[in-house]
N, C-alpha and C positions, 0 to 999 in steps of 0.2 A: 485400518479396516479395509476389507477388499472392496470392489467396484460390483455392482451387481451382473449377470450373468449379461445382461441385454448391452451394457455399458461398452464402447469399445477404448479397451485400455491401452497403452502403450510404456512400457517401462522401459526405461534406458539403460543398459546395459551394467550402467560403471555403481547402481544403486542396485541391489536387489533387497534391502528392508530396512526400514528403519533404523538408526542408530546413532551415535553421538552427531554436534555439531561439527560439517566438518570445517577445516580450515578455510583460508581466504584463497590460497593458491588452489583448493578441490573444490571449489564452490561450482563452477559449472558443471565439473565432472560429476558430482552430487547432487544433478538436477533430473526430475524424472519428468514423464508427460503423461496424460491423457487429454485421448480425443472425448469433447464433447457430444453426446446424442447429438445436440442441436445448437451446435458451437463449433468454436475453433479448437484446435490442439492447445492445451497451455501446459505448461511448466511450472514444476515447484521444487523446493527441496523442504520434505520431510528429516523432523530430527525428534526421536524420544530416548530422552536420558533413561539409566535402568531405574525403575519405580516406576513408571511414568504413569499418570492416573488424571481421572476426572476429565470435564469436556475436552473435543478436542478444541485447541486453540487456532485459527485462521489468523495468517496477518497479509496484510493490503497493502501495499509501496504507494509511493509519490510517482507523479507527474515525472514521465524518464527515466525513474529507477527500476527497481526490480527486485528479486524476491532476496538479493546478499543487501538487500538495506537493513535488514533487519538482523544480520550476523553478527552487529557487535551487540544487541541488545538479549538475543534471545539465550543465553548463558546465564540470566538474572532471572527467569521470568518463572522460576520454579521447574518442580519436575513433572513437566509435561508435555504430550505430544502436541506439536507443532507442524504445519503448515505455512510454509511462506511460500503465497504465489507469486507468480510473474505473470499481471495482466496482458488483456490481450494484444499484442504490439512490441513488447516487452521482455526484458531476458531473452529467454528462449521461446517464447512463446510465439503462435503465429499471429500474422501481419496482418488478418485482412484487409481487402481497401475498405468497409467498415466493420464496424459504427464504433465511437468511440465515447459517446454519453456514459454518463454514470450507473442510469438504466440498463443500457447493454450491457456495461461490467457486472453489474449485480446480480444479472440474468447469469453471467457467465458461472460468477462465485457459487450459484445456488446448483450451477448444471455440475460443475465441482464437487460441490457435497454429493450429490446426487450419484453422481459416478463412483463417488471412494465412498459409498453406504454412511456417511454423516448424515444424521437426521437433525441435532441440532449441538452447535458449538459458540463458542465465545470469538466474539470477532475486536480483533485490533485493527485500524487503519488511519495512516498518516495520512493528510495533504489530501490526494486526490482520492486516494483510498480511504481514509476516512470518511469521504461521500458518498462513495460505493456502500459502503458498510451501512452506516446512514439509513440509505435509498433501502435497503437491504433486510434491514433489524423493520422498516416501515413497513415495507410489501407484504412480508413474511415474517412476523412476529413471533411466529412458532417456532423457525430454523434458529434464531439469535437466542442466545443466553444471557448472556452480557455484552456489552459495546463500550470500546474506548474507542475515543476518538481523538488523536495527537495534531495539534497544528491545523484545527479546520474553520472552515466556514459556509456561510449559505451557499457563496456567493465569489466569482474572484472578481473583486475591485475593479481591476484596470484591462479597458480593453485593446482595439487598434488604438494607436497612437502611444501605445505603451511600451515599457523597456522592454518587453519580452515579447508582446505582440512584434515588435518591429526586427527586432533579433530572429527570431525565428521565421516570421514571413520574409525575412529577406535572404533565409537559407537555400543554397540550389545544389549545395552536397556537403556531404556529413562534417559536421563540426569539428575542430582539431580539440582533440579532449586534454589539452596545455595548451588553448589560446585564450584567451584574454576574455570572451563569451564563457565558455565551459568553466573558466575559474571563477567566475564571479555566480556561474549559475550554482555553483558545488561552494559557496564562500559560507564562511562559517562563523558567527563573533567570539568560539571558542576554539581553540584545537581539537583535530579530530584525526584519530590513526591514518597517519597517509598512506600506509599501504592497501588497506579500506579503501578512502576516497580516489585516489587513482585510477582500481579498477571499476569504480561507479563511474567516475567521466567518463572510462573507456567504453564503459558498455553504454553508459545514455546516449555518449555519441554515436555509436554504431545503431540506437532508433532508428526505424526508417521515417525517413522525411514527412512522409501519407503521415506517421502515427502521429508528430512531433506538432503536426497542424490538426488535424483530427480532432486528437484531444482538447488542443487550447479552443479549436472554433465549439467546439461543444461545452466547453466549461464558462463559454462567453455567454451559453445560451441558456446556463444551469440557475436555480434556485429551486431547492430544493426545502423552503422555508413553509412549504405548502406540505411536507409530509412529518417533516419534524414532532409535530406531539401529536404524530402515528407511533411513537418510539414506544415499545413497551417494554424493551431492553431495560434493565438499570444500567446508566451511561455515565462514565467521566469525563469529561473534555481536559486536556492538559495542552497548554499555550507558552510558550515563550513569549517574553514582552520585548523581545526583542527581533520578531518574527519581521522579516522583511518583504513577507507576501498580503497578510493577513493583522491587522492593526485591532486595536483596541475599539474602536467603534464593532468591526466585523466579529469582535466577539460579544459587546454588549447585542449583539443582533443576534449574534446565533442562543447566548443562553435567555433570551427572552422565547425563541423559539420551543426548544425542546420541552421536555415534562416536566412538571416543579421537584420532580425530585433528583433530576439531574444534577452532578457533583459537574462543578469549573474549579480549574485551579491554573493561577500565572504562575509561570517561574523564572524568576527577575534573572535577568542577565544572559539567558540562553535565547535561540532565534528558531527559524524555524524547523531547523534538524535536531530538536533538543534530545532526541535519544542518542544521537551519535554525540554530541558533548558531552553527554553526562549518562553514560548506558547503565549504569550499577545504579543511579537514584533512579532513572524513569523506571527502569525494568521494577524494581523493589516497590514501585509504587502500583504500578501495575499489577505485581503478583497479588 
């Protein structure tokens, strides 16, 4: 869809329309921009297979990742047009020094539609993005269709004094994306395409350091359990039980939250990247 007249767009050269998924080695070259009215520049890579029909679909990355998280999944998810952004800090997106709450993201996704004339779509989002979405489908119930929600919760668990808190606050330049940190933050309990996961270390490392604090000091600040049955989405939650951020209590919290008619489902033996373990069952479930 085009961006309205007022919108100021920006296309990148190496995309000029929609078209299949592309490859891992074209993934950035197949990343386009627009500037927000009343935002930052962000980035995405558009893909509709031929058919492509029905809402468009938006999808929301994790905490560090970016919109090629979602590359091995999105060849499952039926034939539709697709959105994978790259929030703001992220990919290619711009850095500002803020705000990086789930609010401002959500602000961001809606300024998003708004510029690519989306009035209303189906939103996917993992991890951090799944709160975005969330926060999202609540504000604005009219823009959401449907909402899944991969690997989330209210709330994240642990703060200073934590593996991640302490990792990260004690960064003073950009993480080596093969040391010993970045492997464990990309660690997986099942195998996952490494030529995939490589380029996500490479690029979470290259976050700039502002987003990589930014984000966790604000998700230290997040609960978002206050807008949850705002949802008037029809919502799936899907959980790995093997989720190493986000534990079985943090889910008996979140589906107490949401609307009684929300769908939970655990899936034994996968963690919290369960799309990338198993991209042909979530995607299939998803569709």
């Amino acid at each position: 869809m085009r961006a309205p007249a007022t919108a100021l767009v920006a296309i990148l050269p190496a995309l000029a329309a929609a078209g299949p998924l592309p490859s891992q080695e074209g993934w950035d070259a197949a990343r386009q921009a627009v500037t927000l009215p009343d935002g930052p520049t962000l980035t995405y890579v558009e893909a509709a297979p031929e058919g492509a029909a029905g809402e468009p679909l938006i999808l929301l990355h994790g905490y560090t990742d970016n919109s090629r998280s979602w590359s091995l999944l999105i060849p499952y998810l039926g034939e539709r047009r697709v959105y994978a952004l790259d929030l703001r800090g992220h990919g290619g997106s711009e850095a500002p020094a803020c705000c990086y709450g789930v609010d401002s993201l959500a602000q961001d996704v809606l300024g998003f539609m708004d510029a690519m004339g989306i009035e209303r779509a189906d939103v996917v989002g993992h991890s951090l993005g799944s709160m975005t979405g969330a926060v999202l489908a609540a504000l604005r119930p009219e823009r959401v269709d449907r909402l899944v929600l991969v690997s989330s919760a209210l709330r994240v668990p642990a703060g200073p004094g934590g593996w991640l808190w302490d990792n990260v606050g004690a960064m003073t330049e950009a993480p080596d994306p093969e040391g010993a940190f970045m492997l464990a933050w990309y660690g997986n309990p099942n195998p996952v395409d490494e030529d995939f996961l490589s380029r996500e270390r490479a690029e979470s490392a290259a976050v700039p350091l502002h987003v990589w604090r930014g984000v966790l000091e604000s998700l230290s600040l997040t609960d978002w359990s206050f807008y949850a049955p705002r949802i008037a989405a029809p919502t799936l939650v899907l959980w790995g039980d093997q989720d190493g951020l986000f534990d079985a209590a943090s889910q008996e919290a979140l589906r107490a939250a949401l609307p009684a008619g929300a769908e939970w489902e655990a899936w034994p033996g996968l963690g919290h990247n369960l799309f990338w373990e198993r991209p042909e069952a979530v995607g299939a479930r998803i569709a």
